[in-house]
N, C-alpha and C positions, 0 to 999 in steps of 0.2 A: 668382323668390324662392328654391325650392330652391338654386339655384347659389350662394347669397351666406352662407349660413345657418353660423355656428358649434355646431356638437353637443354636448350633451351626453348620452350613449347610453344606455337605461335596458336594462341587461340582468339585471335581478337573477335570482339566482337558475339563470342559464341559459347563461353566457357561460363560452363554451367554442370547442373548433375545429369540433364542428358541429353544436354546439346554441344559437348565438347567427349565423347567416347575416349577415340584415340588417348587424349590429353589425361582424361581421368584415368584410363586405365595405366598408364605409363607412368603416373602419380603414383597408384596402387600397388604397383608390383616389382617397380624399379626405383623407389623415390629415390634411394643414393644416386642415382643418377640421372635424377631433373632439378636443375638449379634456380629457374623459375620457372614462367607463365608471362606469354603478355598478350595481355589484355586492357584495354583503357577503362573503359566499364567499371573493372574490377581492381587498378590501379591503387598499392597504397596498403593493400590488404593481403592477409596469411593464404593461401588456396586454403587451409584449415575452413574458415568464413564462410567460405565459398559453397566447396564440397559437403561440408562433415568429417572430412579426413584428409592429409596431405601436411598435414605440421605446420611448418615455419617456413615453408616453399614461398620465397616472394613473387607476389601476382605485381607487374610492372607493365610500364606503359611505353617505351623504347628501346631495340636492340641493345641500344649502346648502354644505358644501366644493365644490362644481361654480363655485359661483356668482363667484367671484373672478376664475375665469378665464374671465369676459365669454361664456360662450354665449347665443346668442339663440335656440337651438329646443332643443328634448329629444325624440330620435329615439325610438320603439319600436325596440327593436334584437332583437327576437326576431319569427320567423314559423312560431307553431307550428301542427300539426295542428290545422284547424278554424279557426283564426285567430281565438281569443276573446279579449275582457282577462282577463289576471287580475285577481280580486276586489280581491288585495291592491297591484295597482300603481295602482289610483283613486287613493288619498291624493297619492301622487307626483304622477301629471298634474296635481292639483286643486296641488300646493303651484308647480308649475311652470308653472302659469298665472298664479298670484298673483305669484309672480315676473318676472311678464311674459315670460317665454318661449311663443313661439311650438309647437306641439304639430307633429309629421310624423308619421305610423303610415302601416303597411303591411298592418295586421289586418284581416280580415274586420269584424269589429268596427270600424261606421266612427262615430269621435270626433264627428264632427259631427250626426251624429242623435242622439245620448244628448245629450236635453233639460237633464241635468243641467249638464253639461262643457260645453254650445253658449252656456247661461244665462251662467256664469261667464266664459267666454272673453270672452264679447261683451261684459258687463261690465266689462275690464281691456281689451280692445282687443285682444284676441287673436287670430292666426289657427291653425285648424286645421285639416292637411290630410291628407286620407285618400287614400294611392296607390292603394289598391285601386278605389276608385269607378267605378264602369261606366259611359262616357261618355254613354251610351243613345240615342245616334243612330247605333250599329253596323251595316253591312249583313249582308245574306247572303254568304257568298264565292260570285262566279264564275269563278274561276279566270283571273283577268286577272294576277296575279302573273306566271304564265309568261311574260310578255310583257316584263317591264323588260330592260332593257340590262345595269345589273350583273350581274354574277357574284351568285346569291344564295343564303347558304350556311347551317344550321341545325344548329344543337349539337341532336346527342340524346345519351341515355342511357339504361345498364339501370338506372338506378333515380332516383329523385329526390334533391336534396340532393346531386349526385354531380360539379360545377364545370361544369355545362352555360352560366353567366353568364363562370365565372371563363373560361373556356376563349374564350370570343367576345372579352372585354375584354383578353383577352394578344394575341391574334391580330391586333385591330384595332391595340393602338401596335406590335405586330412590322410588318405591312401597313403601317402610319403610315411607320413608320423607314425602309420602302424605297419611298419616295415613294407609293404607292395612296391613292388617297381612298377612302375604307372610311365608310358608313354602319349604324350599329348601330340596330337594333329592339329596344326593351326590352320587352319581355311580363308582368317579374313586378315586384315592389313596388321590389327592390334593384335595378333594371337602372334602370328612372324614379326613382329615388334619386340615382344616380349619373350617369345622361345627364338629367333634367329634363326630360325627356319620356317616353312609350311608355301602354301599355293592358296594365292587370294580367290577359290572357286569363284566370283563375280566377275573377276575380270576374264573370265576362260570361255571359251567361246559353249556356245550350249552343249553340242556333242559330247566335249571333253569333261565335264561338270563331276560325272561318276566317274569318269578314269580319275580324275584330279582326286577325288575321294579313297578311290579304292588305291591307288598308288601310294598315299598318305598311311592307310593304314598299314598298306605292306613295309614301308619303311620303320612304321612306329612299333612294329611289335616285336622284332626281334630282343630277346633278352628280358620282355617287359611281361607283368602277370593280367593288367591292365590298359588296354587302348581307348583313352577317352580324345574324342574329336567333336571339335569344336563345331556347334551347328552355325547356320545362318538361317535368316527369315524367318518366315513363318511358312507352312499350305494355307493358309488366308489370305495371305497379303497379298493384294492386284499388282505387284509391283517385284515381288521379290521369290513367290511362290515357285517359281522354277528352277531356281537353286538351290532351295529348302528338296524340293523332291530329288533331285542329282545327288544332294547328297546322302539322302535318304537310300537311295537304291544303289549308289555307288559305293559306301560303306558297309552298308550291309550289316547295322549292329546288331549283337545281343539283344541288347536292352537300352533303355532310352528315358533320359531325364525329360521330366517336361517343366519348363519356366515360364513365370507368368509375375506380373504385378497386378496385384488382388484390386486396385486402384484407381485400374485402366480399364475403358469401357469402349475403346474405340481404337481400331489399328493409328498409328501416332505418327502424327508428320507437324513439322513447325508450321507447314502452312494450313495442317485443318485437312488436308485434301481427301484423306483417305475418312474421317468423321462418319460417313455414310459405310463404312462396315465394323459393324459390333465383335467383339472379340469372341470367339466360343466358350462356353462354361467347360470348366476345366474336364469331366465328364466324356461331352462332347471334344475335345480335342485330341483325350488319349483315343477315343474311338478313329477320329480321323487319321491319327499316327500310324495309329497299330491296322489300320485296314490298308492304308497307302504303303504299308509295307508287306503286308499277306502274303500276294502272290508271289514275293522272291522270298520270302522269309518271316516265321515264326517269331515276333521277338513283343516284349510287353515293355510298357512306359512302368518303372519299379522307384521312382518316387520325385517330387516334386519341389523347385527351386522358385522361391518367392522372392522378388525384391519389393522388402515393405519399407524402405529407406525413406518413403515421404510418409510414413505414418508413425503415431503415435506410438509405446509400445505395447499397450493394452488394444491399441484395436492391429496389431500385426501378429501378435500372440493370438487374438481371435482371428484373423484371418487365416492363421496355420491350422488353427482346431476345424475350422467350417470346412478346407481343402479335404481333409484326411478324413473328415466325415462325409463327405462328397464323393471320395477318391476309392477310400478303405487304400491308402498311399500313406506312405511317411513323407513326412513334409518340412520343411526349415528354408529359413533365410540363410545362405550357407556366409555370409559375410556380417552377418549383423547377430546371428546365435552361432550354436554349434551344429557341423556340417557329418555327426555323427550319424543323423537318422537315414542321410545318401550316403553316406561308408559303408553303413551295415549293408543297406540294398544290394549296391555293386557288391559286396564281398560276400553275401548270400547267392547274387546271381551268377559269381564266379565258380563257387560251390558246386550250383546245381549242373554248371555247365561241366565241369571236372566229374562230376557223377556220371553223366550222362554220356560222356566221351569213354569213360572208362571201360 
């Protein structure tokens, strides 16, 4: 049902290049099938404006201009801290049900337990579906992940919010282009948004974090040369750090991207809160990757994912050169250049692993 769905993206208020995630990535990767954006804010204007990409997508200011041009769901397009509704986007859903639109959210806040919205949907015939929802028949991880065939390979990063999805989804159609069968594991709301399947690891309760991981991977690699799965968080981040590790040890990869915006000098929150911790030099973070996974597993960070999309391109070209002098890593913006210098990585450290098994 996901995969057939026309959007209409509800970001008010919030849509921007990274305070509306969900919204942009569903711009990115499905644009045939998002017909606007509303937003008041931004009301009047291309999401092209906006983003830097997205076309001729009109950014609008009420449901009912939406409505002409035939969508059949109305996405939550934002996934903020905490993942509540806003008070003030009720009227919306409620007017977007009446419309016969179908509801997708990604919020902690799951639409279908609010008696209110469950009454009404079912009423008009509605469906409502909450990606976050916790499948609840998650195991424990035992570490059987090490065991698949593919190559299996895990975005992290020094901080959340930082292209740990974008950087899997470039990698798998570069991997695609040069014939690899590449299976993706989606973990958070926009990865199961845009593949139509995966387990939003935040919403799973702590124990199940690496079963939710290593289950993922067992699913993804049958038939496939490559399993790339989608990180979350960061191990810095006071807030998020515990699902980064879950999935860290629940996965159990190969090898592992590391993303970072050369940019950003302090873990990222709209409200500032986190300001008081500095992000690790890039150095320092493959250190903390590659040791937080030691004790179950040998696996190296084999090259690095930059989003330089708020800079220049002379100072994002230098910030790829300073990484890889830093790192001795190949390095690329994998959405803004070519995602060639992480092809080669993965498909060297596929290589070594097919050596080594043999």
């Amino acid at each position: 049902m996901l995969q057939s769905y026309r959007y209409v993206v509800l970001a008010e208020g919030h849509f921007g290049p990274q305070s509306s995630k969900t919204a942009n990535s569903a711009i990115r990767y499905l644009p045939e099938r998002v017909v606007a954006v509303l937003d008041r804010r931004h009301a009047g204007r291309p999401v092209q404006d906006v983003l830097g990409f997205g076309g001729a997508i009109p950014v609008l200011a009420e449901l009912r201009e939406a409505l002409p041009l035939r969508p059949t769901a109305l996405l939550v397009g934002i996934a903020p801290s905490g993942g509540r509704l806003p008070a003030e986007w009720r009227p919306v859903l409620e007017a977007a049900i009446d419309a016969g639109l179908d509801l997708v959210s990604g919020l902690h806040f799951l639409l279908a337990d609010d008696a209110a919205l469950a009454v009404r949907a079912a009423e008009r015939g509605v469906a409502l579906h909450d990606l976050r929802r916790d499948p609840g028949d998650l195991p424990v991880s035992t570490g059987r992940a090490r065991f698949v065939e593919p190559l299996t390979v895990l975005t992290v990063g020094t901080d959340s919010n930082i292209g740990k999805m974008t950087a899997g989804l470039q990698l798998r159609a570069a991997l695609a282009r040069r014939g690899v069968r590449v299976g993706f594991a989606a973990t958070g709301q926009t990865g199961i948004l845009i593949e139509g399947w995966g387990v939003a690891v935040d919403a799973v309760k702590a124990d199940f974090i690496g079963g939710a991981a290593e289950r993922l991977v067992l699913q993804a690699a049958p038939g496939n040369d490559v399993v790339l799965v989608e990180g979350q968080g960061s191990l810095v981040h006071p807030g998020y750090s515990g699902v980064t590790l879950g999935l860290l040890h629940g996965s159990l990869p190969d090898a592992m991207i590391l993303c970072h915006q050369p940019s950003r000098r302090h873990i990222y929150s709209a409200s500032r809160a986190y300001d008081w911790v500095a992000l690790p030099s890039l150095p320092e973070a493959i250190r903390l990757y590659e040791s937080a996974l030691a004790p179950l597993r040998a696996a190296r960070v084999i090259g690095l994912s930059l989003a330089t999309w708020d800079l220049p391109d002379a100072a994002a070209r230098a910030a790829l050169a300073r990484a890889e002098d830093e790192t001795g890593l190949p390095a690329t913006d994998p959405v803004r250049y070519d995602a060639a210098p992480l092809t080669d990585a993965v498909l060297a450290a596929a290589e070594r692993k097919r050596a080594q098994e043999a």
